[in-house]
Residue frames as a rotation matrix with the C-alpha (Angstrom) as fourth column:
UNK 1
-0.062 0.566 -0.822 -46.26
0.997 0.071 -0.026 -4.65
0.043 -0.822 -0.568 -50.70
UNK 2
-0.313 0.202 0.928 -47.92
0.481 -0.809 0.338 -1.36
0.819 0.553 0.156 -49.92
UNK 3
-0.011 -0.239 -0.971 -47.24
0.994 -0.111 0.016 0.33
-0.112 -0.965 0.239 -47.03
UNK 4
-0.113 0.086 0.990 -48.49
-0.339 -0.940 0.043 3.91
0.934 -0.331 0.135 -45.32
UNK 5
-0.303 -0.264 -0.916 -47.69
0.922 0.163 -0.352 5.17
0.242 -0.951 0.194 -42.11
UNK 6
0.173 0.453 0.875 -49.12
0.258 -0.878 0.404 7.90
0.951 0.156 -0.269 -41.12
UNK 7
-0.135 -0.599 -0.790 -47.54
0.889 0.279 -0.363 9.38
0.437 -0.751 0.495 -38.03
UNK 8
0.694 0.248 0.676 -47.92
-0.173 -0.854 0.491 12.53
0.699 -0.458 -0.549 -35.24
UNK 9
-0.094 -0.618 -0.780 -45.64
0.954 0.167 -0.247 14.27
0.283 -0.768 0.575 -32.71
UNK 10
0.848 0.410 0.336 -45.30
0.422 -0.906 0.041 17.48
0.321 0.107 -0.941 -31.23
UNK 11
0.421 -0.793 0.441 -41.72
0.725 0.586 0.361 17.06
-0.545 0.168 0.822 -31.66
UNK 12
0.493 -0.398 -0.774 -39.32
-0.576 -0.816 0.052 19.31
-0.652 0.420 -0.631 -33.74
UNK 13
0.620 -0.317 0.718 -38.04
0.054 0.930 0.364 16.56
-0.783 -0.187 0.594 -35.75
UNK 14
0.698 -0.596 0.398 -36.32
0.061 -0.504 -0.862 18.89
0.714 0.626 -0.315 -38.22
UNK 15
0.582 -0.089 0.808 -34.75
-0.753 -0.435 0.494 20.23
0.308 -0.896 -0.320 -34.77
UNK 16
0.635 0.181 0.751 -34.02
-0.486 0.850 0.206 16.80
-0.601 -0.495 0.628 -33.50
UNK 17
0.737 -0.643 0.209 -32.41
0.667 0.640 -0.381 15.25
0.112 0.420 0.901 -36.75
UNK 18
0.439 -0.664 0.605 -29.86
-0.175 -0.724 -0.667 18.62
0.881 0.187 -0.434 -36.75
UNK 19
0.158 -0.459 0.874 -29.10
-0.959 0.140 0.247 17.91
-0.236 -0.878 -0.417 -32.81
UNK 20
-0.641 -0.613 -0.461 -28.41
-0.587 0.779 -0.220 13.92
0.495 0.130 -0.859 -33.61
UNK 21
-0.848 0.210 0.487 -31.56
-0.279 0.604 -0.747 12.61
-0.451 -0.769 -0.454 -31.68
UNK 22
0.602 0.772 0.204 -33.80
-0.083 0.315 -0.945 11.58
-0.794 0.553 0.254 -34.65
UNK 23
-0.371 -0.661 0.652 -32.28
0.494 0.454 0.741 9.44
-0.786 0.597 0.158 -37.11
UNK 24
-0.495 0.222 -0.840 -31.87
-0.738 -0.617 0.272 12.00
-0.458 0.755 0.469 -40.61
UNK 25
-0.889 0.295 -0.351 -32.97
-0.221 0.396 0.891 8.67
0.402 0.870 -0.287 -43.23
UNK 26
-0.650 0.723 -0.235 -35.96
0.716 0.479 -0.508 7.98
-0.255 -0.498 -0.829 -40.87
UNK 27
-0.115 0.321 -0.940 -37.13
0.074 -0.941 -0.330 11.78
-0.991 -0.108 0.084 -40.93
UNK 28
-0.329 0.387 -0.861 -37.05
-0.932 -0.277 0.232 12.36
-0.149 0.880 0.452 -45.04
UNK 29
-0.924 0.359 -0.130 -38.47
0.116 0.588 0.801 8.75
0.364 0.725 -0.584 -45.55
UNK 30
-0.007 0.913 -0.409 -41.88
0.879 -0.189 -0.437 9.57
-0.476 -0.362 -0.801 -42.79
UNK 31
-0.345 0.491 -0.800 -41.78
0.053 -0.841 -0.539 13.47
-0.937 -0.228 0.264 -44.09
UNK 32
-0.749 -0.088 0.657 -43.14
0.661 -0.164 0.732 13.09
0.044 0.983 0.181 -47.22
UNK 33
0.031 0.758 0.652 -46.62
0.313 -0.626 0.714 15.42
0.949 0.182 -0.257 -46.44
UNK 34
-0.810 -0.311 -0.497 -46.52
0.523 0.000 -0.852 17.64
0.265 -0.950 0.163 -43.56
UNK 35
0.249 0.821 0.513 -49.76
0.179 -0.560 0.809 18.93
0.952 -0.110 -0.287 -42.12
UNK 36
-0.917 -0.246 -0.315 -49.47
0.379 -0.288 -0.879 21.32
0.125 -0.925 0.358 -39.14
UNK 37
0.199 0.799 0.567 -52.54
0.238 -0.601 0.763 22.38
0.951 -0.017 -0.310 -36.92
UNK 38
-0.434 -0.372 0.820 -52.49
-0.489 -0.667 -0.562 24.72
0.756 -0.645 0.107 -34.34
UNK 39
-0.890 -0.043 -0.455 -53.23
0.202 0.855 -0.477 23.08
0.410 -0.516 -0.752 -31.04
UNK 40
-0.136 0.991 0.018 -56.96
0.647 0.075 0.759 23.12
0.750 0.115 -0.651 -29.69
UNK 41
-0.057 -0.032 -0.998 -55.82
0.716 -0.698 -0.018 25.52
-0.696 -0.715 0.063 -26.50
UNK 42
-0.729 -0.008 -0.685 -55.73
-0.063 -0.995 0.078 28.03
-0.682 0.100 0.725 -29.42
UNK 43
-0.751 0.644 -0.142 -59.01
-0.402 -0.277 0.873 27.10
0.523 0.713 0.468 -31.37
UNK 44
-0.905 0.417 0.081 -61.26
0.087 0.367 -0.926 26.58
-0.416 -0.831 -0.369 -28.17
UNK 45
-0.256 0.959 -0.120 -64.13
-0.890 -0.282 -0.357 27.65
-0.376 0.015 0.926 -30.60
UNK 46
-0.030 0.251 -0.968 -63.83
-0.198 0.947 0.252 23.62
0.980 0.199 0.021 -32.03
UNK 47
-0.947 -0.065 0.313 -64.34
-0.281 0.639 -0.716 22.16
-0.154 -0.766 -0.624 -28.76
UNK 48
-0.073 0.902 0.425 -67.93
-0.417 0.360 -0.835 22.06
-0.906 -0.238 0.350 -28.73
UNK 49
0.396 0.486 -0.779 -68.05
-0.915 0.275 -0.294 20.96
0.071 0.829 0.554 -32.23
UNK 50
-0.313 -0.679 0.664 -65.72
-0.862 -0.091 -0.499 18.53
0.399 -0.728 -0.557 -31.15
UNK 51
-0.777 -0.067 0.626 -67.34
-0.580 0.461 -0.671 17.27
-0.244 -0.885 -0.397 -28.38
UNK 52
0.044 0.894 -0.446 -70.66
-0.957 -0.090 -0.275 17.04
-0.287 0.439 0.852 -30.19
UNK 53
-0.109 -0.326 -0.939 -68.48
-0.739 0.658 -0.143 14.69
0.664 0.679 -0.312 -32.75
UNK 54
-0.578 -0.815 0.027 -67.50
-0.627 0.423 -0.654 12.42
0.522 -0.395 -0.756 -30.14
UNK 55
-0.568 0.682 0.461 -70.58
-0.460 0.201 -0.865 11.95
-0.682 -0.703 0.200 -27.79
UNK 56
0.297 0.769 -0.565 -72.40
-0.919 0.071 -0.387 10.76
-0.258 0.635 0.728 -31.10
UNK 57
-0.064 -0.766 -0.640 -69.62
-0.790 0.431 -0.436 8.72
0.609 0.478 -0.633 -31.81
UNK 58
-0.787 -0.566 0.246 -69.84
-0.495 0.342 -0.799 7.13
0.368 -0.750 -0.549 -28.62
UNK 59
-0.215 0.825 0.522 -73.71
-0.930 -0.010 -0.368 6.42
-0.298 -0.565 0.769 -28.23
UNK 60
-0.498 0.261 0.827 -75.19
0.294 0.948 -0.122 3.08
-0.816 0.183 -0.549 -28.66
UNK 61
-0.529 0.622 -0.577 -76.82
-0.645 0.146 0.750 2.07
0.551 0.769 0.324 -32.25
UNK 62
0.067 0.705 0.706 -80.13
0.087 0.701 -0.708 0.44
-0.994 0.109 -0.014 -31.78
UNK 63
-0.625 0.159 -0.764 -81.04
-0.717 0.271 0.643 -1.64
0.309 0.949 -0.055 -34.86
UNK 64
0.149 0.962 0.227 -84.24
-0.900 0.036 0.435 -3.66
0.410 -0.269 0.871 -34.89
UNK 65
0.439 -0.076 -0.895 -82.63
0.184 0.983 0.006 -7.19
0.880 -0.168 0.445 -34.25
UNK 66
-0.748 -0.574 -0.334 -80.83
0.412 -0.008 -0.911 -5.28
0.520 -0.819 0.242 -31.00
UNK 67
-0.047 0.704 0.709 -84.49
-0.684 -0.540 0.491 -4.30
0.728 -0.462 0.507 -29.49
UNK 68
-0.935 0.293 0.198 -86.25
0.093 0.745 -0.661 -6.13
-0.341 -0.600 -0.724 -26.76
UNK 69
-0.188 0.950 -0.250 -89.52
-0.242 0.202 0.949 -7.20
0.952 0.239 0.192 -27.83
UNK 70
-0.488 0.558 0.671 -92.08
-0.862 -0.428 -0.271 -6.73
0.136 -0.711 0.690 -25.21
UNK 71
0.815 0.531 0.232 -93.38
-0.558 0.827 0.069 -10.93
-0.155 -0.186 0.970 -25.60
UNK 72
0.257 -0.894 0.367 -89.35
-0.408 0.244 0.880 -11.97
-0.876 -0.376 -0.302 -25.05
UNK 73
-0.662 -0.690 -0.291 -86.77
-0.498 0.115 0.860 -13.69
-0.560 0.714 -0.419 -28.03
């Protein structure tokens, strides 16, 4: 079986396994790739791009079989 997990926190969890409150074999089997980005309070110019993303994301698809025809089904 093939298994990814693909996980987020905003956690220290380096921090955490050294203080005893994140289990150490849990931490090196999830850290195999770490990707850090800076949070969006410090890259306020992506918001509108963003938001853009999203509102598209969110609109209805029309597709011809989801029209109303104007002489009914």
């Amino acid at each position: 079986m093939d298994v990814r997990i693909v996980t987020a926190t905003n956690q220290d969890l380096t921090q955490l396994v050294r203080d005893k409150r994140f289990r150490e074999d849990l931490f090196y089997r999830l850290n195999v790739i770490t990707i850090t980005t800076p949070p969006l309070r410090d890259r306020r110019e992506d918001i509108p791009v963003l938001a853009q993303h999203f509102l598209r994301l969110s609109r209805p698809r029309t597709t011809a079989s989801s029209t109303a025809s104007p002489t009914g089904p």
